[in-house]
C-alpha positions in Angstrom: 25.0 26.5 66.3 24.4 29.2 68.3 25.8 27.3 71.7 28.8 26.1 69.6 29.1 29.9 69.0 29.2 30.9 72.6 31.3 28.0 73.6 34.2 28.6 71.4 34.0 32.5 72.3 34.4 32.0 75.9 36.9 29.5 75.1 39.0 32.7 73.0 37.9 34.9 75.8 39.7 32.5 78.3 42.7 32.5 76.3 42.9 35.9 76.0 42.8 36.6 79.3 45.6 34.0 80.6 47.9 36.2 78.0 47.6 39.1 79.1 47.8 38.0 82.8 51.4 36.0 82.0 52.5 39.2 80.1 51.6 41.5 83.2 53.5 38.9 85.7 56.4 39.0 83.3 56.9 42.6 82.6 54.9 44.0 85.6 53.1 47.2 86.0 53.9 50.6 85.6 52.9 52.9 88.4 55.1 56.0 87.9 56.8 55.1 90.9 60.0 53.0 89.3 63.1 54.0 89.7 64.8 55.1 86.2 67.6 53.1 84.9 69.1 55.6 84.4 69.2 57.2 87.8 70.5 54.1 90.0 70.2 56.3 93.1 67.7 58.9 94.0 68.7 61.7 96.8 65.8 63.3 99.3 65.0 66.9 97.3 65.7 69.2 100.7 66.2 71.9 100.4 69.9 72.7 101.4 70.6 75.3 104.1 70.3 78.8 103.8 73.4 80.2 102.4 74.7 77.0 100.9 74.1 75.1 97.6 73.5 71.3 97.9 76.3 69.8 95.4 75.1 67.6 92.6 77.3 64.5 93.8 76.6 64.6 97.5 73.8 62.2 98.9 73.1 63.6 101.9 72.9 61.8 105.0 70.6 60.8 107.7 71.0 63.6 110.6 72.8 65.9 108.3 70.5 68.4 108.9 71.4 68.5 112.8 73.4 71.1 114.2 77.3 70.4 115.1 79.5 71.5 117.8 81.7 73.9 116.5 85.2 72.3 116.1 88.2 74.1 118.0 89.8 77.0 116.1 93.0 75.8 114.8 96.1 77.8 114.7 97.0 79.0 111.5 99.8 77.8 109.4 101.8 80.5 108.4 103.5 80.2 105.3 107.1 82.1 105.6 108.4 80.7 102.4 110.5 83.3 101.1 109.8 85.4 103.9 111.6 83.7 107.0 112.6 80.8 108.2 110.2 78.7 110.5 111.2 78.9 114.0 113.0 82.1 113.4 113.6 85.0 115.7 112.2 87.0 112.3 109.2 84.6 112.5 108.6 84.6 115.9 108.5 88.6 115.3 106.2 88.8 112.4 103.3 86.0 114.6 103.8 89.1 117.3 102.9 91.1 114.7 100.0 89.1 113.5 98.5 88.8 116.7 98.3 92.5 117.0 97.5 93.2 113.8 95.6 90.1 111.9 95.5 91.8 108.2 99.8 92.3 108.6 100.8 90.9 104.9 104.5 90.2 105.4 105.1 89.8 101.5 103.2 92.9 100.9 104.9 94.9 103.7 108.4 94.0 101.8 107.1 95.3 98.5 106.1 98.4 99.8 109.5 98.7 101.6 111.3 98.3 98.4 109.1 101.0 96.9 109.7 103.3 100.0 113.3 102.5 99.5 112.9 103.6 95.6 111.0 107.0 96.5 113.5 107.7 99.4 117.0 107.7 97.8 115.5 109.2 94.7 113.7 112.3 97.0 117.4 112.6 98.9 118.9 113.1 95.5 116.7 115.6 94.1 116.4 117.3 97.7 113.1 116.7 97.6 111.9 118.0 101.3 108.2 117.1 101.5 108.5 113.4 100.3 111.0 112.7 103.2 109.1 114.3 105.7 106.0 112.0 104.6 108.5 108.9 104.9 111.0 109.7 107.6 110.5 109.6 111.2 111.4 113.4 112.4 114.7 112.6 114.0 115.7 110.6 110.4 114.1 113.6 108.2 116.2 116.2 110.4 119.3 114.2 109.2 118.4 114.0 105.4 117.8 117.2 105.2 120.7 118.5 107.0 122.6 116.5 104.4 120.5 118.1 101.9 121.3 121.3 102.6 124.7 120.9 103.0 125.2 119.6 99.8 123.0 122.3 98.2 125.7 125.0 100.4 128.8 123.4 98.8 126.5 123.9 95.4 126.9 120.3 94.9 124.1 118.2 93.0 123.6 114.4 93.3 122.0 111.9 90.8 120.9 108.2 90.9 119.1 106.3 89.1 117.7 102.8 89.4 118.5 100.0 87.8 117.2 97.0 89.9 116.6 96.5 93.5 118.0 92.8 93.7 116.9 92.2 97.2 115.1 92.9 100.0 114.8 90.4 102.9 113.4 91.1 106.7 116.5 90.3 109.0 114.8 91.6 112.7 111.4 92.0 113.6 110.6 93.9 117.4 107.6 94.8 118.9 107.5 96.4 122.1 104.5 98.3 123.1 102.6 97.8 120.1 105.2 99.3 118.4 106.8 97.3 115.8 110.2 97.6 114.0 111.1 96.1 111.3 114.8 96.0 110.1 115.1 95.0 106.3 118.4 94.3 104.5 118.3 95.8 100.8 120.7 95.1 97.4 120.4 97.5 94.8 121.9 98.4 91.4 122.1 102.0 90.9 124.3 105.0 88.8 124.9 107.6 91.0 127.4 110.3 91.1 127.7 113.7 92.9 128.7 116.8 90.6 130.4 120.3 92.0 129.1 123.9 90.9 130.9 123.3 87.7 129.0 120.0 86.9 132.3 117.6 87.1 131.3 114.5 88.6 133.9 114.1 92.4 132.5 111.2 93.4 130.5 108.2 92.1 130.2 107.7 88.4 127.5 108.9 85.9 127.6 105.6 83.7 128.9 102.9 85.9 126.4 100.2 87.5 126.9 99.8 91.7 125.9 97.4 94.3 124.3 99.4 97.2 124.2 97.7 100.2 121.6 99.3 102.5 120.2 97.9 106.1 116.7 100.5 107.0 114.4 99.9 110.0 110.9 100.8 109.3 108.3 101.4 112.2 104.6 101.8 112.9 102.0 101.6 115.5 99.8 98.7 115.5 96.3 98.9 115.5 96.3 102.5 114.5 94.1 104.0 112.0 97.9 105.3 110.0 99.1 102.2 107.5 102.0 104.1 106.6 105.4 102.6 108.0 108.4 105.3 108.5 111.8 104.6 108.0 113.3 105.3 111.9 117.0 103.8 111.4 119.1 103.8 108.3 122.9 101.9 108.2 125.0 100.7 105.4 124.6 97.3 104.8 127.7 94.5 104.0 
């Protein structure tokens, strides 16, 4: 009995272990080293160079790591859209302009030249000295004024106001020197009328909208600690 016992238990015991070794040559062994299934493709956990974050959906490559000769500087591409035409004597003035000075925002430089425009006529109207001296060159501010005051001797007054400016475009760009002018072509609407000592309005018209043509040549110094541009050359425009 007792070696039928031990016979049929080793016999179990044989069984046993031929399952479990089919099971583990079916479904293998885990080590903790499988991939996931869910994570087809594992990347190398560097750390990315200082100063830049490794992107989530870049595997970096072998030898990525290795420094690479710095490609050639490429001349910029301006973008004149609006501005000037490509190949243009005005574009070929404002790159002389850039090279000079790097920060030179053409788009911004017509804005503020339609703001000095704005401040300028308004400041000739009212007779308002100290703005034009602050926007004129000296030879330009000697003439406004001179106009100003003989207006203000005839004991004329002159009013304008603003309705839109409808353009301003860049039509010459010269540098010479470092000094650059630049010659911009303006359309505005305004109301403006000039009144004797008695207030009756001799020329112009107090309600009636006019197109002003006006062509203005602003200058500055490149490079030089001033920002300001100064209108050097005024002209009326067609």
């Amino acid at each position: 009995m007792q070696d039928s016992f031990d016979v049929t238990t080793i016999i179990f015991l044989a069984l046993a272990v031929f399952v479990i070794w089919r099971l583990r040559s079916v479904l293998g062994q885990k080590t903790g080293a499988e991939r996931s299934p869910f994570r087809p493709v594992e990347r190398n956990r560097t750390e990315p160079p200082a100063g830049r974050a490794e992107s989530d959906n870049v595997v970096r490559l072998p030898g990525a790591d290795r420094p690479q000769a710095a490609a050639p500087a490429a001349a910029p591409v301006r973008d004149w859209r609006g501005i000037a035409e490509p190949g243009s004597p005005v574009a070929s003035g404002l790159e002389q302009v850039l090279q000079l000075e790097p920060n030179f925002d053409p788009r911004g430089f017509v804005e503020g030249a339609k703001q000095a425009y704005e401040a300028i006529v308004l400041a000739f109207n009212k007779g308002d000295r100290k703005t034009l001296r602050s926007l004129l060159s000296r030879e330009v501010a000697e003439g406004f004024e001179r106009a100003i005051s003989e207006r203000e001797q005839r004991k004329e007054t002159s009013e304008a106001t603003f309705v839109s400016i409808d353009k301003a475009e860049i039509v010459a760009v010269d540098v010479k020197n470092r000094m650059a002018q630049i010659t911009v072509r303006f359309l505005s609407s305004l109301i403006t009328a000039t009144r004797d000592a008695d207030g009756k309005v001799i020329d112009g018209s107090a309600e009636a909208v006019v197109e002003v043509p006006d062509v203005w040549t602003f200058a500055r110094t490149l490079g030089s600690r001033d920002p300001n541009w100064q209108l050097v050359a005024t002209e009326a425009g067609s």
